[in-house]
C-alpha positions as semicolon CSV with decimal commas, in nm:
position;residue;x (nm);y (nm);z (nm)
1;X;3,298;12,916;13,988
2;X;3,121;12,696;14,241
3;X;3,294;12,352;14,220
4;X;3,164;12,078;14,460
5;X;3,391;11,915;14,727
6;X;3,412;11,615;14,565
7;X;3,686;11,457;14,719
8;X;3,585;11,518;15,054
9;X;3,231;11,321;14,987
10;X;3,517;10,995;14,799
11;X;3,720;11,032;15,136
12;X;3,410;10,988;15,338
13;X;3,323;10,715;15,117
14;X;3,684;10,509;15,207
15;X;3,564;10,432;15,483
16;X;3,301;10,218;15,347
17;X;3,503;10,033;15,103
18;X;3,544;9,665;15,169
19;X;3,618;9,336;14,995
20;X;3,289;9,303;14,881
21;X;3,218;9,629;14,718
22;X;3,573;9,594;14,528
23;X;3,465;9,245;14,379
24;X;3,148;9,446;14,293
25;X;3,328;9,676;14,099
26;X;3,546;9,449;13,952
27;X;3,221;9,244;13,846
28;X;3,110;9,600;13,685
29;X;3,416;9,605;13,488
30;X;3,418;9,274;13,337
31;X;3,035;9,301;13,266
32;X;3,049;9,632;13,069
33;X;3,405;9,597;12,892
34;X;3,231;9,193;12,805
35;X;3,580;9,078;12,928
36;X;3,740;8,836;13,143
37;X;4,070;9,024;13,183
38;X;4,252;9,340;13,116
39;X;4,571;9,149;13,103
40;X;4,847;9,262;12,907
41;X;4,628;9,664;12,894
42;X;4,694;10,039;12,975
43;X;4,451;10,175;13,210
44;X;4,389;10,514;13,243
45;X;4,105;10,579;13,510
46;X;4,010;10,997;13,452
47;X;3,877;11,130;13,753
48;X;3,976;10,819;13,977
49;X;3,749;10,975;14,287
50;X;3,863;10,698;14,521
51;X;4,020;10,476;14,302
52;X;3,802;10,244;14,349
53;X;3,788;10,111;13,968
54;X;4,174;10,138;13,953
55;X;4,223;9,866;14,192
56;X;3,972;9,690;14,062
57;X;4,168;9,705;13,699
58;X;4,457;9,608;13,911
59;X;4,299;9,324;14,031
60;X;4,174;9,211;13,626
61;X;4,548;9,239;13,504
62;X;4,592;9,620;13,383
63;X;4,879;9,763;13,343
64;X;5,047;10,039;13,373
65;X;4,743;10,199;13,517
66;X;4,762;10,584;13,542
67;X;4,442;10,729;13,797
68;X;4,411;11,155;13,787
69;X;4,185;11,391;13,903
70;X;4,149;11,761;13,960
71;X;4,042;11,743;14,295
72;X;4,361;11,714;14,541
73;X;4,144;11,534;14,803
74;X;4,014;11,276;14,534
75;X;4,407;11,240;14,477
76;X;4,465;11,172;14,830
77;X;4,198;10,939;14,830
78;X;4,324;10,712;14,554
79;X;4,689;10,724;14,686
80;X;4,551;10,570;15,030
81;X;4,350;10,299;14,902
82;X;4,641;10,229;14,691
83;X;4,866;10,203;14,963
84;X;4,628;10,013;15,159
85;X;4,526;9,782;14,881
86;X;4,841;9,766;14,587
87;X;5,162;9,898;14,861
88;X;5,430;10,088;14,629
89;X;5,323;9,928;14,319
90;X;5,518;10,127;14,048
91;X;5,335;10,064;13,776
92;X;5,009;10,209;13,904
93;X;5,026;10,571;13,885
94;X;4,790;10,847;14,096
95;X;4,774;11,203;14,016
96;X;4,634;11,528;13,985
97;X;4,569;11,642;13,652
98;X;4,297;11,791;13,432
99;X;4,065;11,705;13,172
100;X;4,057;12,018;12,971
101;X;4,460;12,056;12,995
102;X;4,476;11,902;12,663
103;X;4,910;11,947;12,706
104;X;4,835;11,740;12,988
105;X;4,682;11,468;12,856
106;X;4,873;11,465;12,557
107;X;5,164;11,386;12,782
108;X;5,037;11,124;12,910
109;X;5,033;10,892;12,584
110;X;4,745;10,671;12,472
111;X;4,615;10,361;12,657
112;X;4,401;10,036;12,559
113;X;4,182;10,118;12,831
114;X;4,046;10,462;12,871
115;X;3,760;10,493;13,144
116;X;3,599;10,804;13,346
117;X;3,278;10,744;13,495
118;X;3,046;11,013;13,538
119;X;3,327;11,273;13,554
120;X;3,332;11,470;13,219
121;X;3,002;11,665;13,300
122;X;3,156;11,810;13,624
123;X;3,466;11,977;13,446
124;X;3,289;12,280;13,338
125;X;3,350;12,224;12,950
126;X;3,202;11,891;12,882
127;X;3,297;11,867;12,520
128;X;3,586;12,007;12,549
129;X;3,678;11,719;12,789
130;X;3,511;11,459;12,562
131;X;3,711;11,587;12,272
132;X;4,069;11,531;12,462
133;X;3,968;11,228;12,633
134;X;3,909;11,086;12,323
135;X;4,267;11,152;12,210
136;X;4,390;10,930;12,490
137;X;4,277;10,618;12,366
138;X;4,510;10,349;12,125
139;X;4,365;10,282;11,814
140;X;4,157;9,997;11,855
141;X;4,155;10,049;12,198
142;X;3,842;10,088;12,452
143;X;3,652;10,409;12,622
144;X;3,406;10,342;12,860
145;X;3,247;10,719;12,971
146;X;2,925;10,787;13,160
147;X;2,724;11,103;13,105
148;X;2,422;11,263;13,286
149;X;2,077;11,202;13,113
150;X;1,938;11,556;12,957
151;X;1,627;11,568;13,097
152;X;1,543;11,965;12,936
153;X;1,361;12,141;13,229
154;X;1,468;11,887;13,502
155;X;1,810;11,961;13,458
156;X;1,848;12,327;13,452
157;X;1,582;12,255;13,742
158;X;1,851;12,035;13,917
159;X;2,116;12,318;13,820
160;X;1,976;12,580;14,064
161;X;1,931;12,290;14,342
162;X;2,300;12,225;14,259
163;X;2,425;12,611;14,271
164;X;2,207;12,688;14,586
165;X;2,387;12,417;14,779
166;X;2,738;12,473;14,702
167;X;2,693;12,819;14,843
168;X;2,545;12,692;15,204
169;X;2,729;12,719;15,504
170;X;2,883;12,365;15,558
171;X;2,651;12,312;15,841
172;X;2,332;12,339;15,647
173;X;2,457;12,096;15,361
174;X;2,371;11,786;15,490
175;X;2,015;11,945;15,595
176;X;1,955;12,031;15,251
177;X;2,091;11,725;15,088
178;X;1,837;11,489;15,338
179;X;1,519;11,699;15,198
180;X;1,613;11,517;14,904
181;X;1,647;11,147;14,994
182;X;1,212;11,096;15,078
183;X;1,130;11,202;14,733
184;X;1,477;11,013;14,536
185;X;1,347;10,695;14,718
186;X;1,006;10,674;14,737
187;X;0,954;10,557;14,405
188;X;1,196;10,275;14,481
189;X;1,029;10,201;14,836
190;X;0,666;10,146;14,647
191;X;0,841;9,925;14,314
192;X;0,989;9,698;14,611
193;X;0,690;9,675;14,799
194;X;0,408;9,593;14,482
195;X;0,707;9,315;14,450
196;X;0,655;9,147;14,775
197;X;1,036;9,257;14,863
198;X;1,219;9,429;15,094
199;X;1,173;9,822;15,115
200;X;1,543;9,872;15,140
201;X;1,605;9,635;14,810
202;X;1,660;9,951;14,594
203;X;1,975;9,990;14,813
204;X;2,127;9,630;14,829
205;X;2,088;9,647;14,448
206;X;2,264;10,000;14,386
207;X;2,560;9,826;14,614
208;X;2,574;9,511;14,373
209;X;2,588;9,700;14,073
210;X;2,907;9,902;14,100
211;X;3,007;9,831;14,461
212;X;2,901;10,184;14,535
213;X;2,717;10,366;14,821
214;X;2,360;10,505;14,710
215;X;2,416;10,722;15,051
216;X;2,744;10,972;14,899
217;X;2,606;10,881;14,517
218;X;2,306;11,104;14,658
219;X;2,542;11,390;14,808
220;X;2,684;11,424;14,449
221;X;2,404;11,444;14,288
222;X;2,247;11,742;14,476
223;X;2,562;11,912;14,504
224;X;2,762;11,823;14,229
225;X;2,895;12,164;14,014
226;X;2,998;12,234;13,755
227;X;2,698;12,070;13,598
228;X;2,647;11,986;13,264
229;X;2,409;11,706;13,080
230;X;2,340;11,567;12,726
231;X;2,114;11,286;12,544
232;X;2,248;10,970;12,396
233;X;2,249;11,080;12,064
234;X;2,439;11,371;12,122
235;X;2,719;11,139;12,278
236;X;2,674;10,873;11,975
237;X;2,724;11,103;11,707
238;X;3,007;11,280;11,897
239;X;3,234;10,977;11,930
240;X;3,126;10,866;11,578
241;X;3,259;11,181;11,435
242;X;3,605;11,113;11,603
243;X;3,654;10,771;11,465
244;X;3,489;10,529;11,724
245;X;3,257;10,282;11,718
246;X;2,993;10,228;11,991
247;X;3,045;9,829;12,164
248;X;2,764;9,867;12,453
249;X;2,472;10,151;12,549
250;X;2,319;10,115;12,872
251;X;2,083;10,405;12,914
252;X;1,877;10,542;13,197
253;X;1,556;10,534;13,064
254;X;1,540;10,908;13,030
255;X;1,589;10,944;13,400
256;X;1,775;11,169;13,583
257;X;2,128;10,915;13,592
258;X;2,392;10,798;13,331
259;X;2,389;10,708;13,015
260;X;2,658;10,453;12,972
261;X;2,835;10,381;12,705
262;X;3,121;10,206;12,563
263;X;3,331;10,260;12,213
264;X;3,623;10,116;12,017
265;X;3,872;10,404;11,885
266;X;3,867;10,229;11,498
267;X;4,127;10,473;11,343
């Protein structure tokens, strides 16, 4: 299978991270869990990428925190900014592991806490993965996942764009990717200007949102594979079916982003 380098494109991304885009994602945290704190709560962060929102559970109180994902570069990249950001802090724990290794997961316990941000569609079985994330979670405890808007034709569209640049030569990737970034922004460049504000704006407000970079976001999203998509209904009834209740939806207007959603395990 084609599978994305996605830890290379979080490793690049290190070396953006600051204080600011931390308190950024720590601001994300608190706004979409409607909390103050995770004091006194598990954490598990499934497919950590950098680790970004790890620390930043850190930084609300969580603990233990355990941070996996299948990509050994991702892994690397987690255990750096931990060591730069947490030293040998025992109680935060980074990994590899996999969402479909259901023997995995299930040794890892339950947690209060259970978040993965626009992970579960790259793992090749995305329902699978839903189904044994959603064993991971306490009762009454908290999953926060984010899933790729099904956008029929657009996404089996995006699919091929996604296929034909995981099999470039390394050299032509960043070629392909930049045919990309005129027609992603332009719609963004106009909005801003009709609003008497900066044409750049779009950017500065994709940074204050989750503290991340709209720059490697973009990289993903042309090359990211495996691929898969679904609509917020399909994710609704899903989790409904398993015993949760849904706290917070925050679509993407039937775009081509995340769907964002947020549950409490009930039984």
């Amino acid at each position: 299978m084609d599978r994305f380098e996605f830890g290379k494109n979080w490793s690049s991304f290190l070396k953006t991270l600051n204080s600011s885009r931390i308190n950024v994602a720590e601001s994300s945290l608190k706004e979409m869990f409607e909390v103050n704190d995770f004091r006194g709560k598990s954490f598990l962060d499934v497919g950590c990428g950098s680790g970004l929102f790890s620390l930043a559970a850190k930084r609300m109180g969580a603990g233990p925190i355990v941070s996996f994902d299948y990509d050994e570069q991702a892994v690397e990249c987690a255990r750096r900014l931990k060591l730069g950001y947490a030293t040998s802090d025992e109680s935060w724990k980074v990994e590899r592991g996999d969402a479909l290794d259901k023997e995995y997961l299930s040794g890892l316990g339950q947690f209060d806490v259970v978040y993965s941000y626009g992970v579960l569609h790259h793992t090749g079985n995305l329902w699978q993965a839903l189904a044994n994330v959603s064993e991971t979670v306490n009762p009454g405890g908290r999953l926060f996942v984010a899933i790729y808007n099904d956008q029929g034709v657009a996404s089996r569209a995006w699919l091929s764009i996604k296929k034909l640049y995981n099999r470039l030569p390394d050299w032509a990737k960043p070629i392909f990717t930049a045919l990309f970034i005129p027609g992603a922004e332009a719609p963004y460049v106009v909005a801003n200007l009709m609003q008497m504000k900066a044409p750049w704006h779009h950017w500065n407000d994709y940074y204050n949102r989750r503290g991340m970079s709209r720059m490697h976001d973009i990289v993903d999203w042309v090359g990211g594979l495996p691929f898969e998509v679904a609509k917020p209904d399909r994710i609704f009834n899903f989790f409904r079916s398993k015993g949760f209740r849904l706290d917070r939806l925050v679509t993407c207007g039937g775009g081509h982003d995340n769907n964002q959603f947020v549950f409490t395990k009930e039984n």
